[in-house]
C-alpha positions as CSV (number, residue, x, y, z in Angstrom):
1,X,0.0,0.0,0.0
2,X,0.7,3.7,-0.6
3,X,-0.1,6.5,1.4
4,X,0.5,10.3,2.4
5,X,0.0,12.0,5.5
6,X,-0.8,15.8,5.5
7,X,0.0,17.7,8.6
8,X,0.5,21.1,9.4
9,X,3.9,21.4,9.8
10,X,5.1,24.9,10.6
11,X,4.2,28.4,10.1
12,X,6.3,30.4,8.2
13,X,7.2,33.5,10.1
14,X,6.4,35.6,7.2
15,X,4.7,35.2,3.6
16,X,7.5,35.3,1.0
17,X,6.9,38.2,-1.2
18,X,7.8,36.9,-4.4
19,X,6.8,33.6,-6.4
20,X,6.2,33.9,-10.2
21,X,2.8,32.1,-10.6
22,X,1.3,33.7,-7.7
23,X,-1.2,36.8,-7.9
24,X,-1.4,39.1,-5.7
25,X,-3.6,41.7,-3.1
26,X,-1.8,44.8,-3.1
27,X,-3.6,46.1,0.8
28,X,-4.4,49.9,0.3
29,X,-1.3,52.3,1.9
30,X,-1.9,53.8,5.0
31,X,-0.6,57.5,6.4
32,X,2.1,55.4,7.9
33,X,3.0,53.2,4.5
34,X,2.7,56.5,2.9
35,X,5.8,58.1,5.3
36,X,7.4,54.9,5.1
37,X,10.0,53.9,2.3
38,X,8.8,50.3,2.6
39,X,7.0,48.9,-0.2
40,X,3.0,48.3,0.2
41,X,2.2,45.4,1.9
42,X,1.2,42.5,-0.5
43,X,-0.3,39.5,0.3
44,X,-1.1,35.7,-2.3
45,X,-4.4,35.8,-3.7
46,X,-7.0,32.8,-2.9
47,X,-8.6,31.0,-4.9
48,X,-12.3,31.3,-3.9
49,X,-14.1,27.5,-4.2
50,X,-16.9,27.2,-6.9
51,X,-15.6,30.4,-8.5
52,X,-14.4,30.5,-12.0
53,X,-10.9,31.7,-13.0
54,X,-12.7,34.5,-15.4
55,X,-14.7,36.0,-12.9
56,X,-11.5,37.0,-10.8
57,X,-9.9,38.6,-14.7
58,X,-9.5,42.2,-12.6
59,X,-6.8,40.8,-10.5
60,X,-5.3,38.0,-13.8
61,X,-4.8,41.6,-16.0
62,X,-3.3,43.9,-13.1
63,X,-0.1,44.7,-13.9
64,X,3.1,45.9,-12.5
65,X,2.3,48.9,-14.4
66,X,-0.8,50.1,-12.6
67,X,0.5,51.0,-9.3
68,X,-2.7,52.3,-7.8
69,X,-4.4,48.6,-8.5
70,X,-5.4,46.3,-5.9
71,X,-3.9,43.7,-7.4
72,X,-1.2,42.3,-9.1
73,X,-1.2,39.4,-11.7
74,X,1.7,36.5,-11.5
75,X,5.4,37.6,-12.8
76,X,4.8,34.9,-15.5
77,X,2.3,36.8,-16.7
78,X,3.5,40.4,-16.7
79,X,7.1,38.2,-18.7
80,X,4.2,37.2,-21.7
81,X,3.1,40.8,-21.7
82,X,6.9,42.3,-22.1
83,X,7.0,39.8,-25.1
84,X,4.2,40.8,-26.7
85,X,5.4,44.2,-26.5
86,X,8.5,43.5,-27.9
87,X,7.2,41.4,-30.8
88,X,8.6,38.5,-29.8
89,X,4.8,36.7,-29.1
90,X,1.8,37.1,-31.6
91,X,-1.4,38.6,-30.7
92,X,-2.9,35.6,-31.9
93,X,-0.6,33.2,-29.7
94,X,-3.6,30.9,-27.9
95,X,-2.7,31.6,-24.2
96,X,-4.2,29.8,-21.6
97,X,-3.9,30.4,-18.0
98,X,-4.4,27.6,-15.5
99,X,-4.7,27.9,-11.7
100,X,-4.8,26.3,-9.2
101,X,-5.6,26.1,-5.6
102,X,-6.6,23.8,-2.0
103,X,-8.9,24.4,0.0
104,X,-8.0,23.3,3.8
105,X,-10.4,22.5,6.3
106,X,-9.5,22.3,10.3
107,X,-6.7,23.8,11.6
108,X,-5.0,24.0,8.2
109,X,-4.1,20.1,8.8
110,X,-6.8,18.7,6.5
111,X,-7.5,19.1,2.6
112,X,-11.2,19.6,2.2
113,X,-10.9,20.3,-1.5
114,X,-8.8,21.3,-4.7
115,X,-9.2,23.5,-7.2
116,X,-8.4,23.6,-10.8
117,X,-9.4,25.4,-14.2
118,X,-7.9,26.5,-17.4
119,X,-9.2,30.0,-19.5
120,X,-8.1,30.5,-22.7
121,X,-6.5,34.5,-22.3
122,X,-6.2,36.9,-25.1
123,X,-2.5,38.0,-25.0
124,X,-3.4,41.4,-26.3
125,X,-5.6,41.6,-23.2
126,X,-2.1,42.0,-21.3
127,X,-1.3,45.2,-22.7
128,X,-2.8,48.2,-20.3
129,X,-4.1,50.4,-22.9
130,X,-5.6,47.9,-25.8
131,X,-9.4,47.4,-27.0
132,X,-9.1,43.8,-26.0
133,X,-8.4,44.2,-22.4
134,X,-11.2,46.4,-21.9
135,X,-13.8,43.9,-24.0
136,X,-12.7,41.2,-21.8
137,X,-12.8,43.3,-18.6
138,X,-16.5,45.0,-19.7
139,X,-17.5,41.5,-20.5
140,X,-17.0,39.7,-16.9
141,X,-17.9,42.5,-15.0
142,X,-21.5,42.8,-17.5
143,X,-21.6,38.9,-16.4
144,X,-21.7,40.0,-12.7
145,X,-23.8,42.5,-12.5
146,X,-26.1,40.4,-14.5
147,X,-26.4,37.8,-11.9
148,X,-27.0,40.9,-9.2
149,X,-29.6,42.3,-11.4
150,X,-31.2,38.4,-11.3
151,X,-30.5,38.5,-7.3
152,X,-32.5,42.1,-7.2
153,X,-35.8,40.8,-9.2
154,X,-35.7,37.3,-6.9
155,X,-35.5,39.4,-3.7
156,X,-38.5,42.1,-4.9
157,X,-40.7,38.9,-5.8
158,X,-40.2,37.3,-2.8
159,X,-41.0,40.3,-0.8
160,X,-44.5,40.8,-2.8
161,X,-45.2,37.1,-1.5
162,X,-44.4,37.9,1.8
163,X,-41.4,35.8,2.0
164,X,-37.3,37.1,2.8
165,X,-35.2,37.1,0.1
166,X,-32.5,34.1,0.1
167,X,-29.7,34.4,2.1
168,X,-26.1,35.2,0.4
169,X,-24.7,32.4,2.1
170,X,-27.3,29.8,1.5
171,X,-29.7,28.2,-0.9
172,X,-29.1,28.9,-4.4
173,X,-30.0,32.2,-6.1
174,X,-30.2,33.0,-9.8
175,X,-27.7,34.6,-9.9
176,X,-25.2,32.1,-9.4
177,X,-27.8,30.0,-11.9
178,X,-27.0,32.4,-14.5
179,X,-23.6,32.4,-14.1
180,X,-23.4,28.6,-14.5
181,X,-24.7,29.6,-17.9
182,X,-22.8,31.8,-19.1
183,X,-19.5,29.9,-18.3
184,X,-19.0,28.6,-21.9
185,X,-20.1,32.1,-23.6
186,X,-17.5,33.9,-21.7
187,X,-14.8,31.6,-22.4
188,X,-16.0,31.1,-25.8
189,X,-15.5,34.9,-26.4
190,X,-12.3,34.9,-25.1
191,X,-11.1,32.4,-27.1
192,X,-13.0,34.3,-30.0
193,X,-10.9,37.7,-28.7
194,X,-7.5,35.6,-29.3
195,X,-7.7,36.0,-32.7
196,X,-9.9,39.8,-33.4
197,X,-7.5,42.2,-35.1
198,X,-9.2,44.9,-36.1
199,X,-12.1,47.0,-34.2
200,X,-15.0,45.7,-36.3
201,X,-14.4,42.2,-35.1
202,X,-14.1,43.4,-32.1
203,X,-17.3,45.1,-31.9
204,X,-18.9,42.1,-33.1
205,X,-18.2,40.0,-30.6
206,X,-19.1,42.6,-28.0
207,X,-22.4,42.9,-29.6
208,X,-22.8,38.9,-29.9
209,X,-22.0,38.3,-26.2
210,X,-24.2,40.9,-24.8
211,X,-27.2,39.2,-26.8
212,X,-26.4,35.9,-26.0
213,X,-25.9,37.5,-22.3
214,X,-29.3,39.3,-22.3
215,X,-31.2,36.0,-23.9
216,X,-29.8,33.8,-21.2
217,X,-30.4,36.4,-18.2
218,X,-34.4,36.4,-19.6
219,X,-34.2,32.4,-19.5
220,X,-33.6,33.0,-15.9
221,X,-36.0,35.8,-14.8
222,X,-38.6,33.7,-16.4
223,X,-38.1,30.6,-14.2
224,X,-37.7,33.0,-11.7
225,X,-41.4,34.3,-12.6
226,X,-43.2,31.0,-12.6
227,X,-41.6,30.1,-9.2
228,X,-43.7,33.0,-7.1
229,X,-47.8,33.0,-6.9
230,X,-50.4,34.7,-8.3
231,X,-50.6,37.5,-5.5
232,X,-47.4,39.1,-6.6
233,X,-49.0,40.7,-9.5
234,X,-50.8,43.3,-7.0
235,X,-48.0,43.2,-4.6
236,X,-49.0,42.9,-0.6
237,X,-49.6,46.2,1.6
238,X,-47.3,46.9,3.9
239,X,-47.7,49.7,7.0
240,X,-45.5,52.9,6.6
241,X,-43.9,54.7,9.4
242,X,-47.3,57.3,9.5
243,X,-49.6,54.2,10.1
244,X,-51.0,54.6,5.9
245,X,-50.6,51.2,3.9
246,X,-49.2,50.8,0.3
247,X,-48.5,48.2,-2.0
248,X,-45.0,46.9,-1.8
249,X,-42.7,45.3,-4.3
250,X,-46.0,44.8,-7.2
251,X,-44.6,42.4,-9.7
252,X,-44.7,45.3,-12.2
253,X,-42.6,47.3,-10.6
254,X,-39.9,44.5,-10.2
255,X,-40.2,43.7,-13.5
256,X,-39.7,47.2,-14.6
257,X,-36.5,47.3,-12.3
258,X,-35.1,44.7,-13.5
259,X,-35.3,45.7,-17.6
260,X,-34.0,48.7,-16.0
261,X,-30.5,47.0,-15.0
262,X,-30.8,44.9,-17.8
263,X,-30.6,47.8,-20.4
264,X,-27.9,49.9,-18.3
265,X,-25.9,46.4,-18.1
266,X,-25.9,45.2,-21.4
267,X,-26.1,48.8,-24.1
268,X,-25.7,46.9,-26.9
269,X,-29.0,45.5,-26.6
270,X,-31.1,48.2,-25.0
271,X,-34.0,48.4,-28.2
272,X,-34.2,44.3,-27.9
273,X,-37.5,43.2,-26.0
């Protein structure tokens, strides 16, 4: 038989600054840092379970450049983005970053889980000034907000039935529903992004994810819809401070809310109903 023993071992006394695949979270200076000719404190960025690698892209395209950023990507990838500015790496080159990560459970001393996943990366996406980058960064920050936006119209619809809206931390929302489903459309547009080379393209895949977005962030609202009764189409009264009632949370206003965010979200497809 084989086997392996994990223990804790021994804390380091400090957390090495420096290790090329590592990114990391740059901690806002102080009035002390400030004074001080010490370097801002920096700390390795976790991997957060159940999370895809494109939905942390903020902190996998900060670069040593941006010195206000709360991040910093891995060394690796700020060496791939000094290549591609010296034209010794394509554009086109089909980059994929892979992470990975464990999750420990009690006192360190136990793995409860590990983490692993693969994103194809635009190279051009590295550069701090270039189309790409901000396509990719507008695109899984529009994915977020989307889910919010499905969180929001849960929440209003559960308070017309007279009901709390679901937890953050348990149960599952839509939000994280939609997200689910619009894994392969984000990575399928980056991969798409690997190979745009002029702004036409470009603008064409922007335009393409934001309807595929939009169509798949309906799907959800509308099993969101059947899930709540009847009685949310009036809404329920609800006593105000002065002792007068009013109708609170009517399904048309949620509604309305919610194509609200939907439009400001995703501007490409405001006129689409």
């Amino acid at each position: 038989m084989t086997g392996v023993i994990v223990a804790a071992g021994d804390r380091l006394a400090m957390t090495p600054d420096w290790e090329p695949h590592t990114a990391w979270r740059v901690d806002k200076p102080t009035k002390k840092t400030r004074k001080s000719a010490k370097p801002v404190p920096q700390r390795p960025l976790r991997h957060m379970p159940g999370k895809a690698i494109w939905r942390g892209m903020n902190a996998l395209l900060a670069s040593e450049a941006e010195e206000s950023a709360a991040f910093r990507t891995s060394e690796l990838l700020d060496q791939i983005a000094g290549l591609e500015a010296e034209e010794l790496i394509d554009d086109r080159y089909p980059l994929r970053a892979e992470t990975f990560g464990v999750v420990y459970g009690n006192q360190s001393a136990i793995v409860e889980d590990v983490l692993h996943d693969l994103t194809p990366l635009p190279v051009a996406a590295l550069r701090a000034d270039a189309d790409v980058r901000f396509a990719v960064l507008e695109a899984t920050e529009q994915a977020e907000q989307l889910a919010q936006a499905l969180n929001y119209l849960s929440a209003d619809l559960r308070r017309a039935s007279g009901l709390e809206p679901i937890p953050w931390d348990k149960g599952q929302r839509p939000g994280e529903r939609l997200l689910y489903l619009l894994d392969p459309v984000v990575r399928r547009l980056l991969r798409g992004l690997q190979t745009v080379q002029d702004t036409e393209t470009l603008e064409r895949g922007r335009a393409a994810w934001e309807q595929e977005a939009r169509r798949l962030a309906l799907q959800v609202a509308d099993s969101v819809h059947v899930a709540v009764p009847e009685s949310v189409f009036a809404g329920r009264e609800t006593k105000k401070s002065d002792g007068t009632t009013a109708a609170a949370y009517p399904l048309g206003v949620a509604v309305n809310d919610f194509y609200r965010r939907l439009d400001r979200i995703l501007p490409r497809t405001k006129n689409e109903r």
